[in-house]
N, C-alpha and C positions, 0 to 999 in steps of 0.2 A: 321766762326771762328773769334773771336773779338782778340782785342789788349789792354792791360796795359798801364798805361801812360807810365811805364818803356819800352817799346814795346814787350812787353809778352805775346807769345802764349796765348790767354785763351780756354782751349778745352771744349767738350761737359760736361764733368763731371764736370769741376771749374765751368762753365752757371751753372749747375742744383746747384751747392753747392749754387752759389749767389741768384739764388733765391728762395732758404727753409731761405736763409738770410731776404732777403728782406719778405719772408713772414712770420716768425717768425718778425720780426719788425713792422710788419703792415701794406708796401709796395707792392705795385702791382708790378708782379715780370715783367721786362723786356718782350718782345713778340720778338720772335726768328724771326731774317730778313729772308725776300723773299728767294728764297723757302725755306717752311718748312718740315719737315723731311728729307732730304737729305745730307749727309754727310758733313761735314765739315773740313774733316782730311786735309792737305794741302800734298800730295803725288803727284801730275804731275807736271811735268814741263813744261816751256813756249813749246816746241816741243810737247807737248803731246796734248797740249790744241789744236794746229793750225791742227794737223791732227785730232783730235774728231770734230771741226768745220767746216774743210776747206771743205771737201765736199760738207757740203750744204752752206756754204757763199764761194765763191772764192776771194773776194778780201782780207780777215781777213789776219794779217800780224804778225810778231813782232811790228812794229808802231805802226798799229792801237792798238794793246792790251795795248802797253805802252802808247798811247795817252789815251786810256780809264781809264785806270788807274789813268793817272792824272786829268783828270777831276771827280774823284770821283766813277764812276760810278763799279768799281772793287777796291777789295783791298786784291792783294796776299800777301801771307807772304812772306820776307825773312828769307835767311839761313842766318847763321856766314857771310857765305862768300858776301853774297852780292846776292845769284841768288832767281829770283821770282820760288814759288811755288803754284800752285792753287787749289780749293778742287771742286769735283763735284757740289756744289754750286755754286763756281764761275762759272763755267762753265753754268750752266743752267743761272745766271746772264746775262754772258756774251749773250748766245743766246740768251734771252730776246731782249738783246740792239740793235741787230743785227737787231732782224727778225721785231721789230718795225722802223727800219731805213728802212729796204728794203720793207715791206710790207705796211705801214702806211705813210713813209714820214714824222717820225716825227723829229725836231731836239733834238742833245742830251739834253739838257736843259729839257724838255717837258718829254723827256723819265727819265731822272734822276727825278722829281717831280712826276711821278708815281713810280719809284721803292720805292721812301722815301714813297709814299704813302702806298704802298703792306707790307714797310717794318714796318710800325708803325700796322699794322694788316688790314687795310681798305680794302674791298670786295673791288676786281675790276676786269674786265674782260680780261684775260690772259692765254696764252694757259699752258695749267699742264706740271710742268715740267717732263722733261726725266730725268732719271739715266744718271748721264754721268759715263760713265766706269772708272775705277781710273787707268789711266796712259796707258789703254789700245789705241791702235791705230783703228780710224775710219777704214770703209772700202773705199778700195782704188778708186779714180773718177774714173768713167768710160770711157772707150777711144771710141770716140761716131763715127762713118762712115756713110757712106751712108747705107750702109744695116742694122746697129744696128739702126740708128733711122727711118730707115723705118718699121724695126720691131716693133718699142715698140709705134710709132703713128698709125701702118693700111697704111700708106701711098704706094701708091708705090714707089720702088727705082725710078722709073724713073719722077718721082713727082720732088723726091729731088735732084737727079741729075739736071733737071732743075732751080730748086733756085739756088744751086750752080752755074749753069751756068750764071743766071741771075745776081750773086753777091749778094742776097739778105743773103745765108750762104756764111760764112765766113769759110774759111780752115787753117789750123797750121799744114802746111807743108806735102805731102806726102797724101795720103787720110782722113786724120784725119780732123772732123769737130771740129769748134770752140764751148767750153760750153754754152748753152745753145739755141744749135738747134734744139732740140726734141719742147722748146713751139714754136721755130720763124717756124716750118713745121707745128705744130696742128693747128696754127691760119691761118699759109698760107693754107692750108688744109679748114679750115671752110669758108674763103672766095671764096676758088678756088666752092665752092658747089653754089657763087650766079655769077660766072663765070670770077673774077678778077683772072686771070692768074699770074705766078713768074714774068714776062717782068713788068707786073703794077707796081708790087713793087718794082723795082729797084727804082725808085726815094725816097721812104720811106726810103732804104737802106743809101741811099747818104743826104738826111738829118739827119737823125740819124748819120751819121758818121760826120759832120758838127757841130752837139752837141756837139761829144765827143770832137771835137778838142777844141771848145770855151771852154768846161769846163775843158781840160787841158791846155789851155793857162792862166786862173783862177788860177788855182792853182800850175803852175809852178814853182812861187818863192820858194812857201813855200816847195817843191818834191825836187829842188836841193840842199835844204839846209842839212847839216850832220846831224843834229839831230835827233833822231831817235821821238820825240814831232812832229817835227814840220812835218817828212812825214806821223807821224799818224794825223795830223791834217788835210794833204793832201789830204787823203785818206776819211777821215769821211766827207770834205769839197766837194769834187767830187761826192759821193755819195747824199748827199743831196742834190747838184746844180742837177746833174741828173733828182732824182727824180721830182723834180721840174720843170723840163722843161719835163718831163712826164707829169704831171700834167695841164703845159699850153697847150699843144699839144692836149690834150683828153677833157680841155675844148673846144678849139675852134672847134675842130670836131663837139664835142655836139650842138654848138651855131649855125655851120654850115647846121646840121644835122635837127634841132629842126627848121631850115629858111625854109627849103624845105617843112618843113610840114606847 
């Protein structure tokens, strides 16, 4: 859904009216931004969006979307009143921006230079969007234990009981495991098969947790500040510090790994 200088809705039918314009004139008409064919209508609001995504991103916020926002990379409409609206476009938009930060590593700059590329028509390689449901609510995350994610890796309970015990999983009170222990049990699982036991990886545990603190002393300033900008800037800045220090980590493995041979 585009905008008038006056900032005016333009919907799907006014696009088509402008371009029999443009092609009655002799102009190539407009090429319809990333993704194409999927709705445009602006009907969810900022709450509809954070439950269609937050299951598979957990950090995504009200910040982060108002931070994305400002840097270009979305553009909900507003109401009279002032509140943002977003159309299943946006949405798949948005998941785009997401799942190239968390999957890729790449910074928003890089990813903003590919959407203007997607959006001027240009072939590139990107996963097909989903429907996002209009205003509909995602399904709810799952509340993960010992026994559900023994279930859904093969593991035994008594597998995961020991990471837990070893500190390698994390717990959020009561038997409830922390989001995303199902992959930190598959890998512990593929290793335990060349016979690195949960006790080994206690120390991985405790530098990964040593990251997280550097990369929240990092971005501190900008996390206490009121703005709802500057904690989304927080959030997208920790994010790719992270990733990044992924990145250093699995090179020097490789370097280390690659010595031995």
């Amino acid at each position: 859904m585009g905008r008038g200088d006056a900032g005016v809705v333009t919907t799907g039918a006014a696009r088509d009216r402008g371009s029999r314009h443009e092609l009655d004139a002799g102009l190539e008409p407009a090429v319809e931004p990333w993704p194409r064919g999927i709705s445009r209508q602006a009907t969810m609001r900022i709450s509809d969006v954070l439950r269609v995504l937050g299951a598979e991103f957990g950090s995504v916020s009200h910040s982060k979307l108002r931070f994305l926002e400002e840097q270009g990379l979305i553009d909900p409409v507003r109401t009279p009143s002032g509140y943002r609206q977003y159309s299943p476009a946006d949405v798949e938009r948005l998941r785009f921006v997401l799942t190239e930060q968390r999957d890729s590593y790449l910074p928003l700059k890089v990813i903003k230079e590919r959407l203007a590329a997607m959006d001027a028509g240009e072939e590139s390689e990107h996963p097909a969007p989903r429907l996002a449901p209009g205003g509909s609510a995602a399904p709810a995350r799952r509340r993960w234990t010992v026994a559900s994610v023994a279930d859904v890796t093969g593991a035994e309970p008594a597998f995961v009981e020991d990471l837990v015990r070893a500190g390698v999983l994390q717990t959020e009170g009561g038997d409830r495991l922390a989001p995303g222990s199902v992959d930190v049990v598959r890998i512990a699982s593929a290793l335990a098969e060349y016979g690195i036991e949960p006790r080994h990886l206690r120390t991985f545990r405790t530098a990964a947790d040593r990251q997280v603190a550097l990369v929240d002393q990092v971005v501190a300033p900008l996390r206490s500040q009121q703005s709802s900008a500057a904690r989304g800037q927080a959030a997208t800045m920790a994010s790719e510090i992270g990733e990044l220090f992924t990145r250093l980590h699995a090179a020097w493995v490789r370097q280390g790994v690659d010595e031995l041979a």
